[in-house]
N, C-alpha and C positions, 0 to 999 in steps of 0.2 A: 478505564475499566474494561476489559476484557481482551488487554490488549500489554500482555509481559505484568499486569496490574503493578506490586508494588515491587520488584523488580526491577521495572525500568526505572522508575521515579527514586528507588533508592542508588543504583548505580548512578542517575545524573549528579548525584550529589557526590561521588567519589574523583577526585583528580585522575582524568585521565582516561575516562571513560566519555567516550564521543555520543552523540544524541541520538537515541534509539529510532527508529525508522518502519514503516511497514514493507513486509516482504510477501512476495505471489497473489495469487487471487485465493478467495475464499474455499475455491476446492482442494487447493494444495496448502492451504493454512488454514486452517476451518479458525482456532480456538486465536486466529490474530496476535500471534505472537509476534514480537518487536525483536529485529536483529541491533547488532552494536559492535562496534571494536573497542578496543583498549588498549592504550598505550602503543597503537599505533599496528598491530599485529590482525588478524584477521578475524572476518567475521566465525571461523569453527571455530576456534581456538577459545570459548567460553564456554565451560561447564555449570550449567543450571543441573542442580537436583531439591526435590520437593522431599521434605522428611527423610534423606537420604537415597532415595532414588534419585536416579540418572533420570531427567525430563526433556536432553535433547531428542528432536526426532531424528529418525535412523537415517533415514533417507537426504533429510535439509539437515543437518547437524548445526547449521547458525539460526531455526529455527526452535522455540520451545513446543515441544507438541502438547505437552498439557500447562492453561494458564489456569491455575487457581483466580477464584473472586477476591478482590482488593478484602472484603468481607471476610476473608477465611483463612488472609494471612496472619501470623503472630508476629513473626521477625523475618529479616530478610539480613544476610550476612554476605557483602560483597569484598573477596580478598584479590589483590592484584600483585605479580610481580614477584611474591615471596611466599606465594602458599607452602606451607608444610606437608608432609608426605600421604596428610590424612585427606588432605584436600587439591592432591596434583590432576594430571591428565589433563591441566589444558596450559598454556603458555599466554594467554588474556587474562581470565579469569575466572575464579572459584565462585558460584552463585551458591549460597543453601539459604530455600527458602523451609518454615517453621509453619505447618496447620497449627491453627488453635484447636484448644481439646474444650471440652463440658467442664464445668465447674458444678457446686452443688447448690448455686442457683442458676435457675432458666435464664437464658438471656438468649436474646434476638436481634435482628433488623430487618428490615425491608426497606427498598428504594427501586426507585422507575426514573430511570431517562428519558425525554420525548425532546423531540426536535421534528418541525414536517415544512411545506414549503409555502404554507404560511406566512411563517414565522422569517423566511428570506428574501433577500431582497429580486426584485425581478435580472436577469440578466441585461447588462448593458446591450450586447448585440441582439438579443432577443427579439425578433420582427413583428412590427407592430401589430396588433392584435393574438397573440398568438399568448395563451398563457404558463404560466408558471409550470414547467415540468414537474410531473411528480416525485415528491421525497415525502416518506413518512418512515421514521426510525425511533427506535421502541429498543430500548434495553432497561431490561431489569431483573429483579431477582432479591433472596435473602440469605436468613440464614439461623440458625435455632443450636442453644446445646443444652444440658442439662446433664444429670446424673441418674443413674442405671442403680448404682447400688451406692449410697451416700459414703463419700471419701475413696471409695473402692474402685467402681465402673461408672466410665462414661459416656457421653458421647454428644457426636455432633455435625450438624450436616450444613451443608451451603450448594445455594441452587443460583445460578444467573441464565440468562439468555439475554437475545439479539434479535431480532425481527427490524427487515430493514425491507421496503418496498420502493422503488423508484424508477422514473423512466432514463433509458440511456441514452443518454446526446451527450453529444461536442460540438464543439467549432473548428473547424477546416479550413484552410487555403483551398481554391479549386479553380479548376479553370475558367478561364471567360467563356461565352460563347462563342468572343474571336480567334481565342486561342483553339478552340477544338477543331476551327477548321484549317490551323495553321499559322491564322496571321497572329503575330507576335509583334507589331507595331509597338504596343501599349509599351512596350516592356525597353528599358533601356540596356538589358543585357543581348550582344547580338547574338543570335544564332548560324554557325557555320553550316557550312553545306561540309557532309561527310564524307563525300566524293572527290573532294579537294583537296592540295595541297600534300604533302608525302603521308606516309604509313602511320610516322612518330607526331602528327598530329602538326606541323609547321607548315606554312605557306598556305593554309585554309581562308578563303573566303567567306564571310557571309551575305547569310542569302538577302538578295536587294529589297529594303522598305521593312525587313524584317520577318517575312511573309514565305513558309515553306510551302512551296507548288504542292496542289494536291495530287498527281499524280506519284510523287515523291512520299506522301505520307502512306507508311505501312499500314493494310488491312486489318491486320490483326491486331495491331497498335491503336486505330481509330475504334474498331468493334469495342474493346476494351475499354476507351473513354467514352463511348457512348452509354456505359452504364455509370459515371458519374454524375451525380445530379448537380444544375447548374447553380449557380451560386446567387445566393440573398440578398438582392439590394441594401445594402450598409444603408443604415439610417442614421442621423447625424444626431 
């Protein structure tokens, strides 16, 4: 949900349409629209339109800039390969998706997604004592239609959002504390000395025990690793 909604999930079901994917970060894709190929051709080359507007974005054209709510779709119509002239202008494929309109009884939904870090399990390399990084994710939303003037006017609206709060980490490779001062023992790949050997990188020694003199280690190369922080005792 709020992400290509039934869109993707209808193409995955077409032969030939490969597994839709998430693209950029939230400020160049706010509405989390899902890229895809088909039939082996590229990610622009699919035309999404909502009620017959064109819904790629201008700028990402294998992005959708507006996702309707799973809630607000009626049909979703995926043509590949041999669209007709009413539905050309991509060489992948013709997406239209169908809003639902009001009927002349009320009808509704509502629904809430939650997920937070509770509910997860602790990270494996995670250092002892240290607890569960924040995640709390929150999407929801509905949707209402009725009638305006019975059999005549209608109408109907559909509302989602996404609230999502979490802290950012990863896990990194980083140096030892032996390594920042040069020695490279640990390590069974050797390191040459770059002074050695011709221009085309042949006849290079390396340096003995594995261990670059510190005179030899560049200034502004060490300043630079001293702003890495040093690495978390692996717990077993």
């Amino acid at each position: 949900m709020g992400e290509l909604s039934g869109v993707a999930y209808a193409g995955d079901a077409v032969p030939g349409v490969m597994p839709p994917a998430n693209q950029h970060s939230v400020a160049a894709n706010p509405s989390r629209g899902l890229t895809f190929n088909v039939n082996g051709t590229t990610r622009n080359s699919n035309n999404v339109r909502i009620d017959g507007a064109l819904a790629n974005n201008i700028w990402l054209p294998h992005v959708t800039a507006y996702v309707p709510s799973l809630d607000a779709i009626q049909t979703v119509s995926v043509v590949t390969a041999s669209a007709d002239a009413s539905e050309g202008m991509s060489g992948g494929s013709a997406i239209n998706v169908q809003i639902k309109s009001g009927t002349n009884s009320i009808h509704g939904s509502i629904f809430e997604y939650h997920a937070d870090s509770a509910m997860k399990a602790k990270p494996f390399f995670l250092p002892l004592g240290q607890g569960i990084p924040k995640y709390i994710d929150n999407q929801f939303g509905g949707s209402i239609g009725g009638h305006v003037v019975k059999n005549k006017l209608f109408y109907f609206a559909s509302w989602e959002d996404s609230l999502n709060r979490q802290t950012g980490a990863s896990f990194v490779t980083v140096p030892t504390e032996a390594m920042h001062g040069g020695n490279f023992s640990a390590s069974t790949t050797p390191i040459y000395d770059p002074l050695s050997g011709s221009s085309d990188g042949t006849g290079r020694t390396a340096f003995g025990g594995n261990i670059i003199p510190t005179n030899r280690i560049d200034k502004t190369g060490q300043a630079m690793l001293n702003f890495v922080a040093p690495p978390t005792p692996w717990r077993p």
